[in-house]
N, C-alpha and C positions, 0 to 999 in steps of 0.2 A: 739365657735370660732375655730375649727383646732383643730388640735393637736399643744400642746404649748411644744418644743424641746427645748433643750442647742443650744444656738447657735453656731455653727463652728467659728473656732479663725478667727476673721476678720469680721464677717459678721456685714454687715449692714453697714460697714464702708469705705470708698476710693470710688473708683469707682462706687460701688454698692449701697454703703449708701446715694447717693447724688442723690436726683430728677431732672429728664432731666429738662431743661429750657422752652423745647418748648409748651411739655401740661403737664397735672396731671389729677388724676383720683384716685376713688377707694370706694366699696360700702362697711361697715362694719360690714359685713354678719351678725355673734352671737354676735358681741360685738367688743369693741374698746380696743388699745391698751392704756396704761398706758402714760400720759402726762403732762407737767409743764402747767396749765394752769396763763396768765398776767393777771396785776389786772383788774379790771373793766375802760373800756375808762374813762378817765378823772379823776382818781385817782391811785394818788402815795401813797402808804402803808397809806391808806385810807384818806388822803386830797386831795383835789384839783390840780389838775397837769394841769398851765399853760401854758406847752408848748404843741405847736398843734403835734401830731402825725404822722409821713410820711407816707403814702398811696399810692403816685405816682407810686410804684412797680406794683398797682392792675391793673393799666391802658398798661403795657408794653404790646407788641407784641406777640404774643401766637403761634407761624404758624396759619394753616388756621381756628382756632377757632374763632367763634364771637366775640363781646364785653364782652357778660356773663357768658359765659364757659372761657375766655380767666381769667378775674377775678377770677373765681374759682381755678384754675390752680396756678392763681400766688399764692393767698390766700394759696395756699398749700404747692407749695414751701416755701412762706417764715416761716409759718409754721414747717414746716419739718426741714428745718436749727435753728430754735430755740428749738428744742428735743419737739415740741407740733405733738408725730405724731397721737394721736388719732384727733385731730381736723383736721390734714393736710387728713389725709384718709377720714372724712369726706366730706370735699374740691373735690375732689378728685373723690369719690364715686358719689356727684350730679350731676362732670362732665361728669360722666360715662354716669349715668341715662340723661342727658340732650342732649347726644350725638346725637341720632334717630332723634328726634325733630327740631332738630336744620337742621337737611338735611344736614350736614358737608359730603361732601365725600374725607375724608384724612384718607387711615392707620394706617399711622405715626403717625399721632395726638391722634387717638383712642391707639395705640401701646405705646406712653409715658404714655398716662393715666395710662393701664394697670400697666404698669413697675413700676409709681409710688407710685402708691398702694400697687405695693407689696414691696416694698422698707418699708412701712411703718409696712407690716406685718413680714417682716424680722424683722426691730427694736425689734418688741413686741414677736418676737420668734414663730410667729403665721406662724410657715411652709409651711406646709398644703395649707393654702390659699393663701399663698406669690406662690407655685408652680402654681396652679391653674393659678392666674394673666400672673404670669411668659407665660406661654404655652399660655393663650389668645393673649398676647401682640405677642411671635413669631408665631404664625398661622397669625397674620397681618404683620409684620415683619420678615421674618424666621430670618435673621441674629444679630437680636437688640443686641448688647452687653452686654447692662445690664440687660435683659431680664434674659438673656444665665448666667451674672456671678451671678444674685440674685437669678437665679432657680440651680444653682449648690451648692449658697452658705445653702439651704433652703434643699436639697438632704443631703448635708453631715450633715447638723444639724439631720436629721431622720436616718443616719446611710445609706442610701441608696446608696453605696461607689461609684456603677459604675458607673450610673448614672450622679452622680456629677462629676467624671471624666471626663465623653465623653462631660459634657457642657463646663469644665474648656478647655479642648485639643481644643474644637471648639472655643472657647472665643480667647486663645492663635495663632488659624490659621487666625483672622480676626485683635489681634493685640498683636503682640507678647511683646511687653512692659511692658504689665498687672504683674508686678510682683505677686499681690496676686494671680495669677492664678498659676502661674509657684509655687508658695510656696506650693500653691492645691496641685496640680498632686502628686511634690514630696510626702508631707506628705499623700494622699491618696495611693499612687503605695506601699508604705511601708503598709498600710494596708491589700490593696489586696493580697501582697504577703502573708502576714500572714492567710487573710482567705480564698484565694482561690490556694493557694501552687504556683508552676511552670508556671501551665496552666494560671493561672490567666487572661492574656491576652483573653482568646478563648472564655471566659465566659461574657463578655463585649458586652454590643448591639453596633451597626456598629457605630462607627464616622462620622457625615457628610463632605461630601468634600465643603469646604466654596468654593464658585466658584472666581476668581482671579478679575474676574470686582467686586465684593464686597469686597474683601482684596485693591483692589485700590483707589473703592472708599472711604472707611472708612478711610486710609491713604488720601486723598484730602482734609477731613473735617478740616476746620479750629478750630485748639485749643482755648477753652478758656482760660482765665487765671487763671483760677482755676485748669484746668489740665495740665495745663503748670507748676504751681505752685507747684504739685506733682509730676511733673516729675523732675523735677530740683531736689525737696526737697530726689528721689529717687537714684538720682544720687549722691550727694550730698554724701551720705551716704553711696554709694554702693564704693566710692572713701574712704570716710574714710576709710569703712573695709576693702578696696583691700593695703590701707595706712600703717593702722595697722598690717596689717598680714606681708608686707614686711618689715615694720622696727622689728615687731618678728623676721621672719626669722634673718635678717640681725644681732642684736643681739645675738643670740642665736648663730650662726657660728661664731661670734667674741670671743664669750667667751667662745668656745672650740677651739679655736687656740692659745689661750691665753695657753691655757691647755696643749696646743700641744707645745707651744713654738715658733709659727710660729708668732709674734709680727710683722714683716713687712704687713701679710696680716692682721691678726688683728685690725693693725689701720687703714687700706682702707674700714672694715668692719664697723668700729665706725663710720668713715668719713663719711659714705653714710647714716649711722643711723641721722648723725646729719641734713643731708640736708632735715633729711623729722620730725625731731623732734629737733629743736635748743634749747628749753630751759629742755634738760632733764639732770640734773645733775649728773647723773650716767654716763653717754656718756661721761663725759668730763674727770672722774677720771678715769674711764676704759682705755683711750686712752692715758692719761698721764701714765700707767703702763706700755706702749707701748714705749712711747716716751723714758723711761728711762731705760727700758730695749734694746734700740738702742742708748743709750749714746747721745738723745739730748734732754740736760737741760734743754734748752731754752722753745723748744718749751711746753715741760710735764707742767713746772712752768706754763707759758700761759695759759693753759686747767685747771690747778688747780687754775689758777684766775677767771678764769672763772664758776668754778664750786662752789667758793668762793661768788660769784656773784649772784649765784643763793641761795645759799644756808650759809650763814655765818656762820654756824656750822657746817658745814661738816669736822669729822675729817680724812677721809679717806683724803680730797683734803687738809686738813692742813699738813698730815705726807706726804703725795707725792709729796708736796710743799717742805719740808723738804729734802727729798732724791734728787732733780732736786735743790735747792741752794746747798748742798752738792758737789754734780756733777761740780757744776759751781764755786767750790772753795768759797762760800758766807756764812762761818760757824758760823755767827752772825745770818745773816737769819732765815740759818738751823733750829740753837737755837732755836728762841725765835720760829717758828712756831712747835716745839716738844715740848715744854713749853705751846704752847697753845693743842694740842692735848692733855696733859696730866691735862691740867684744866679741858678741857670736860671730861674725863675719865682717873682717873688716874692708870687703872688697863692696861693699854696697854703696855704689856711688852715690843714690839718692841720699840714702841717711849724711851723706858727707857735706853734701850741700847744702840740706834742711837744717843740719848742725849748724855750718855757718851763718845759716839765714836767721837761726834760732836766737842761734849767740849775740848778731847785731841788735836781734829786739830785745833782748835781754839788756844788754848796753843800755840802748835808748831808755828803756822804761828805768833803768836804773837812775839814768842822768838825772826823767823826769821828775821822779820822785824822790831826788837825793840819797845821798851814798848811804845814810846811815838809816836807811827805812828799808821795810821788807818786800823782797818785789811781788809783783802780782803772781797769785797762789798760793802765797805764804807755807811754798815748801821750807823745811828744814834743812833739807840736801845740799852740800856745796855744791858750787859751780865751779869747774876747772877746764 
């Protein structure tokens, strides 16, 4: 059967790994690839299995295949989505052989075969014959997309770097979406630079110019939901990461301003962090360091309830809580939240000091105000 390679990261999977809808095909030259075969019809883990089986997929529409090729086809397909690809290549392969016979004259139709087959030889790491298929299907098709990305992805499994590049570049001129292509290139062009230095490029067989009526039309083809479904699911993703990396940034310059001293812009830098991450509790206590290094209490305490909220033991937000009632004259507050910091850990020298510092003004204001009036805050909380 081929040469049986490592497969390239990705192969067999996305765009590539999934059988056209329209036909299927594929003959299993030396042998088959490795599959789950279901149990026997009419038995579940060897009883009897009452319910009838769905079939009605066999009968669907095939472009211009007969009835009997069209059944082989779907047979493959569904196949092939259930990880059975030695049977699917089967399927596949009679479609192949039935093709002549049948007096079909469609490309296309002969072109999925091909594609599909080799999709099943990708799976099984069987290269070699996956390229093979590959090259039949575009001699009927020159532009087939998956042709182009399964014979690239079946080149770079044999190490055949440039190769696989100039199908990935062409893949990407008829749709430039294909993320796994664009991931290709990258991690092959770092290759070439390694084994073919500078020149690298000069060494490369020619690129085809995909002509602009086949970039349009392959843009006209209507999506199914299935590639619709990974396209979303790519986006999806490509926003997360464009998400993450800016609330990094944004972070990261906050808390060198912090450093710097510049606390006005510091807390415009948390602000924007929170708009794209509200429940991270670190944002909240960062920006209360902000708040109280600008003399507003109010708002710090806010942030430190809120980080309180998320987190009920956070003692950073319990002592910064402390320092913003401080700020706000509320030296019962203060207390009893440096009281609680020091239950969590009571080696926190600062909170120990703040305590005593807390407790003197708490005295005083009590003096002030006489013993039997409530002190400023009008907590209920003893003091002890």
């Amino acid at each position: 059967m081929g040469n049986s390679q490592d497969k390239p990261p990705g192969s067999g999977g996305g765009l590539a790994g999934r059988p056209d809808q329209r036909a299927a095909g594929g003959n299993a030259r030396n042998g088959k690839p490795q599959s789950r075969r279901p149990p026997e019809k009419g038995l579940v883990n060897g009883r009897e299995n009452s319910q009838t089986v769905d079939t009605s997929y066999l009968d669907a529409p095939a472009g211009a295949l007969p009835p009997h090729l069209a059944r082989l086809k779907n047979e493959g397909n569904h196949l092939f989505r259930h990880g059975q690809f030695a049977d699917a290549l089967e399927k596949y392969s009679r479609a192949i052989e039935g093709f002549p016979e049948a007096g079909v004259d469609s490309p296309e139709d002969l072109c999925i075969l091909y594609s599909n087959r080799a999709a099943c030889y990708l799976k099984d790491g069987n290269s070699t014959d996956c390229i093979q298929d590959c090259t039949k299907a575009l001699e009927l098709q020159p532009y087939s997309l998956k042709a182009l990305l399964r014979r690239a992805m079946a080149y770079e499994s044999l190490e055949r770097y440039r190769k696989a590049y100039v199908d990935y570049k062409t893949v990407l001129q008829i749709d430039n979406g294909v993320q796994a292509a664009h991931d290709s290139v990258h991690r092959i062009t770092k290759m070439l630079i390694e084994q073919d230095g500078p020149g690298w490029r000069d060494k490369l067989p020619e690129i085809p110019i995909v002509p602009l009526a086949v970039q349009q039309e392959h843009r006209q083809k209507p999506v199914s939901a299935e590639v619709a479904e990974a396209r979303a699911a790519r986006a999806a993703q490509e926003e997360a990461r464009r998400k993450e990396a800016r609330f990094t940034l944004l972070k990261g310059e906050g808390n060198d301003l912090v450093k710097r001293g510049c606390f006005q812009e510091a807390l415009q830098k948390y602000s924007d962090c929170l708009t794209l991450k509200p429940e991270e509790c670190a944002l909240y206590t960062n920006r209360a360091i902000c708040f109280l290094k600008l003399s507003r209490f109010q708002e710090a305490k806010q942030d430190c309830d809120s980080a309180l909220q998320l987190e009920p033991s956070n003692k950073k937000a319990f002592y910064r809580r402390a320092l913003a009632h401080k700020g706000l004259q509320d030296y019962l507050s203060a207390s009893s939240d440096l009281q609680e910091v020091l239950q969590l850990d009571p080696n926190v020298q600062e909170a120990e000091q703040e305590l005593e510092a807390v407790t003197c003004l708490l005295r005083r204001s009590l003096m002030e105000n006489g013993d039997n009036k409530t002190p400023r805050g009008k907590s209920s909380r003893p003091h002890t």
